[in-house]
N, C-alpha and C positions, 0 to 999 in steps of 0.2 A: 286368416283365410278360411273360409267354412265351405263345407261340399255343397254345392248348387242343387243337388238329387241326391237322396238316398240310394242306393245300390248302386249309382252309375259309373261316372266317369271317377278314376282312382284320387282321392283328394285328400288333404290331412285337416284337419280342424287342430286351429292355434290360439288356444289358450293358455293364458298365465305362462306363457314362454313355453310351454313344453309341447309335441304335438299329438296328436292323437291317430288311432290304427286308419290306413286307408281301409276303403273297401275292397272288396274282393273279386268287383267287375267291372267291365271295360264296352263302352257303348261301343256297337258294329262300327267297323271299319274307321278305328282310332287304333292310335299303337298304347299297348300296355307299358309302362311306364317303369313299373315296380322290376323291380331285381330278379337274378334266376330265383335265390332261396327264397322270395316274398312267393313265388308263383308254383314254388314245389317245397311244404313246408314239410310236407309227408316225408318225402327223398331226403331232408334236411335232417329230422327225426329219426329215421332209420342210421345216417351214418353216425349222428352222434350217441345212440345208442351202442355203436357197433364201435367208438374211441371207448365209450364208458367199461365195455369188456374188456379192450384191451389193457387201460390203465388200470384196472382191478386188479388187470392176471400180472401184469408187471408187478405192481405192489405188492404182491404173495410170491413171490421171486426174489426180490429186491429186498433188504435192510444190511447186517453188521453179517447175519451170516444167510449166505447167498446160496437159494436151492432151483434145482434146476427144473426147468416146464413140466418134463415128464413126471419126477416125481411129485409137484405140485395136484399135477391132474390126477397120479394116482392118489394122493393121502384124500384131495376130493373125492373121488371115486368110491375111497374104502369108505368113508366115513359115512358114506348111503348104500352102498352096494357088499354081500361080502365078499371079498376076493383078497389074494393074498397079501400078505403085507411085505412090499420090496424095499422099505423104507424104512428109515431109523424114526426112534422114537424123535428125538429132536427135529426131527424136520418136522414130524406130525405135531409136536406143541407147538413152535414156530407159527404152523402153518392156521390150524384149527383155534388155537387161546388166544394167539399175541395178533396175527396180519388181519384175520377174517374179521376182529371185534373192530379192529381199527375205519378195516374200509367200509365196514357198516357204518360206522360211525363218522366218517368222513364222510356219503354218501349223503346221509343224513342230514349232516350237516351244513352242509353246501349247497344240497338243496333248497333245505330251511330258507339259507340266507340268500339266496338266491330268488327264489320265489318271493320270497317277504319284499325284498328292495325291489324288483319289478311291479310288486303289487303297489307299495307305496309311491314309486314314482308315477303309475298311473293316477292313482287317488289324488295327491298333489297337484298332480299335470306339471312337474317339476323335474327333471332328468338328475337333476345333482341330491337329493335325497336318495337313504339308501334307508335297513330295513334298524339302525341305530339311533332313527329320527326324534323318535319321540322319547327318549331316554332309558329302554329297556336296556340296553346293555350297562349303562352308567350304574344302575337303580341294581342289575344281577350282578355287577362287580362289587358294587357294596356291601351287598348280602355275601358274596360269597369273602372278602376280606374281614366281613364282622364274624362269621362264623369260621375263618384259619383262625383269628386272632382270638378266639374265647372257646373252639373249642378242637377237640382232636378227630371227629369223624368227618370223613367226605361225606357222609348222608346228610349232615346237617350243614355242611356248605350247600349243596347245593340244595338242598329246600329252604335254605334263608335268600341264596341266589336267585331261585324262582320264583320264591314271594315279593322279593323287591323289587325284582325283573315287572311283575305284573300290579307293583303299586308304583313303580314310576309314571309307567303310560296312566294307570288310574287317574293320578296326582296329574300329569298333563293334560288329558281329555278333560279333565276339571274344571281346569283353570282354565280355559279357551271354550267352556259353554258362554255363548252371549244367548240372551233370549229363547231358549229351548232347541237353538241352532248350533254349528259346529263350524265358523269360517275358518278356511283354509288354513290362511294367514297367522290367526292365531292357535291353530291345533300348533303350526313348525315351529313358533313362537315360543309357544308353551313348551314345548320340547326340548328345545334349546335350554331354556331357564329351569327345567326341572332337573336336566342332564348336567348344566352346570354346577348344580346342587349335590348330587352325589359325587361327580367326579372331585368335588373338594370335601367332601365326608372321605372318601377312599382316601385322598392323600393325607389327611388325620389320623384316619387307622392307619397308614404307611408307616408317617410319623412319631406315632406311640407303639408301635409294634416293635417286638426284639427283630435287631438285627444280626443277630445270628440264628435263630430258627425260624421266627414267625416270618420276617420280612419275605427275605428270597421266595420262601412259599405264594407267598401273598402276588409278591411280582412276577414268577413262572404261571400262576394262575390267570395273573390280566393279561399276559401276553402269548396264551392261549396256546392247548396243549392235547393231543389226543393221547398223551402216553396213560395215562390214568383209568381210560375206559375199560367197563369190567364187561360181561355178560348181562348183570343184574342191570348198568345204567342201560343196556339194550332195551331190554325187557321191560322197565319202568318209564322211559323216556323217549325208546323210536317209537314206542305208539303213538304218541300225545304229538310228534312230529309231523307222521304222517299222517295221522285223520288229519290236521290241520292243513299240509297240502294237498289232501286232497279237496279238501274247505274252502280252499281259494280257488282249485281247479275249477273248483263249481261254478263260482262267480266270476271267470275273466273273461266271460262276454257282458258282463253288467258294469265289470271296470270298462270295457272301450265305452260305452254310455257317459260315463262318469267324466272321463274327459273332455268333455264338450261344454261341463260344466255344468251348477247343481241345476240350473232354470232349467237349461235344455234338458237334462237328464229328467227331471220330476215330468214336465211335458210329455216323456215319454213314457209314463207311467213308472219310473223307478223312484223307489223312498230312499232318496239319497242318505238321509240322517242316519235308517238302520243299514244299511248298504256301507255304510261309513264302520258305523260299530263292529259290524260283521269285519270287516279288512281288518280293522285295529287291532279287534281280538284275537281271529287266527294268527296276523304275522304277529303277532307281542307273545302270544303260548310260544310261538316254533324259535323266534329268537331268544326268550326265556329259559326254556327248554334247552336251545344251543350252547348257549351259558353255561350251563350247569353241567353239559356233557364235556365241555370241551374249552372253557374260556371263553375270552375278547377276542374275537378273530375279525377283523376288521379288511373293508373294501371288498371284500364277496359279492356282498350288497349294494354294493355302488356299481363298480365293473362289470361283473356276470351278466346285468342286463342289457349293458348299452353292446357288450358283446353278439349277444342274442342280437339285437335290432340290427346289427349288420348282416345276420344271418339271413333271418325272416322279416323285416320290419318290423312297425313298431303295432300292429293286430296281437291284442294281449291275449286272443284264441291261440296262437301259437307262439309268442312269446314267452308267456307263461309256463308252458312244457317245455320250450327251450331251455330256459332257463333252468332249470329243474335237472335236468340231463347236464348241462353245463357246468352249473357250479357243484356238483358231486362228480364229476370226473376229474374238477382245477384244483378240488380239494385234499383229495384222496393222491391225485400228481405233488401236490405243495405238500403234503404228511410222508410221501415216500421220500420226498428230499431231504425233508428234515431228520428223519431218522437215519439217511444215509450220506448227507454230504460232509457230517465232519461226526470226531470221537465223541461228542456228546451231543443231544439232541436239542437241535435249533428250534426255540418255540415257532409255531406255524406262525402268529400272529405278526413276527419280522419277514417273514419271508413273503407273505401276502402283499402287506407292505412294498417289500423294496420289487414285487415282482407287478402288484396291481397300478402302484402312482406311475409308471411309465407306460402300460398299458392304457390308461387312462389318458393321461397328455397325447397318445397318438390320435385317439381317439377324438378329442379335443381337438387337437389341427387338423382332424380331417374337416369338420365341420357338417355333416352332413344330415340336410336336410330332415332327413325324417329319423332322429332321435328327438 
């Protein structure tokens, strides 16, 4: 079903199964059609920025040893301001070394994958892709399992994680050029078969690794973990995150184009081909990137957007900052659990899992129309 008018009456364009953003106006005296949160994405914006505080300041609250709001706000407070110190040193490492790296890096995280699997289900015009498509994660777990099993530094996990991360996609986008073009079809295609590829190199390094040091490692890694993160992975790694969302920010009015499909798109003056490049690159740095910070964390990227779309619809103008807010608030909630729901720390990457595939199913029987 294609809009009749540009600007006019609120329509979706359906392509390849998936549909695309309505407009954003309603001919005189027709009733508007779209949801409250399609019609107030601003108001939408505002409160979920206002959960992202909240769950922040829980999670610097919350873990094994529990400190309480005020002192929270005061070790914030001193650590920029000078004023007295009513607070033990412990709650100030707690608060400043161990909770603050985390939910940056939760933050971050979630966003990444959040943003990436909105942007790719755009580009696809595919709902069930997420931002694991084309095999970066398969390709950074390989890197990162080749480098627990040969050597002893996390620097070098994750720079063998990154570089794999960003030679999977390579190796995908490859192998799915037909004639100086890039069909759909065969980009997901391609993705599949290169992902299939390292996930069976990982299980070879599984395989031949000690199981009693190398292994466990190896499998706490795939199954995805922020307890690891330092300062320095901040500093070397939330940059390369966030220029890239903000990378995509840029272009999520050129994704609603893109949905309609490449004809229609080039028609309208967009160069679908480097438009294509452009998506791949950013989400495959920020999923690469996530990899490295943090493991395999899986279904962020699938879930966080069709979320969104219930929020705002599916207009990747505000989709795409939904999502963004969204999956760094579910992230940093799923990491405070893990570290506090049982005596040893539950990888995020289960608990995503067992808390996204039901999320999902509801999602799924709702049925609705404009995902």
């Amino acid at each position: 079903m294609r809009p009749k008018t540009i600007g006019a009456k609120s329509a979706y364009v359906d392509v390849g199964g998936a549909p695309a953003a309505r407009t954003a106006t309603t001919e005189p005296g027709q009733a508007d059609d779209r949801g409250w949160g399609e019609r107030h994405p601003g108001t939408v914006l505002v409160f979920l920025l206002a959960v992202l505080g909240i769950v922040a300041f829980a999670a610097l609250m919350l873990g094994r040893y529990i400190i309480p709001p005020e002192t929270v706000a005061a070790v914030i407070l001193g650590s920029v301001l000078p004023i007295e110190e009513t607070w033990s040193s412990t709650a100030a490492s707690a608060v400043v070394n161990v909770r603050i790296p985390r939910i940056i890096a939760g933050l971050l995280v979630g966003a990444g994958l959040a943003i990436s699997g909105a942007s790719f289900q755009g580009m696809f015009r595919n709902p069930l892709v997420s931002s694991q498509i084309l095999g970066v994660a398969a390709g950074a777990g390989f890197g990162a399992a080749i480098g627990i099993l040969l050597f002893d530094s996390l620097a070098v996990v994750q720079i063998l994680s990154f570089v794999f991360g960003l030679l999977a996609v390579g190796m995908a986008y490859g192998l799915s050029r037909v004639r100086s073009s890039t069909p759909i079809l065969m980009l997901v295609l391609s993705g599949i078969v290169i992902a299939s590829l390292f996930s069976a190199l990982t299980s070879m390094v599984k395989y031949v690794a000690d199981p009693m040091n190398k292994m466990p490692a190896i499998v706490f890694w795939l199954l995805g973990s922020l307890n690891h993160v330092s300062t320095s992975d901040l500093l070397v790694l939330g940059p390369i995150i966030a220029v890239s969302i903000l990378g995509l920010l840029a272009v999520r009015w050129r994704i609603n184009v893109l949905t309609m499909g490449d004809e229609e798109a080039r028609a309208l003056g967009v160069n679908t081909e480097r438009l294509k490049v452009i998506i791949i690159l950013l989400a495959t740095v920020i999923t690469a990137a996530a990899v490295c910070m943090s493991g395999i964390i899986g279904w962020i990227g699938l879930v966080i957007p069709h979320m969104g779309r219930m929020l705002v619809g599916p207009d990747n103008r505000y989709l795409l900052p939904i999502s963004v807010l969204l999956g760094g608030a579910f992230l940093i909630a799923v990491d405070t659990v893990a570290r506090t729901a049982a005596p040893a720390e539950i990888p995020i990457g289960i608990l995503t899992a067992i808390i996204g595939a039901p999320i999902f199913a509801i999602l799924l029987r709702r049925n609705n129309p404009g995902w």
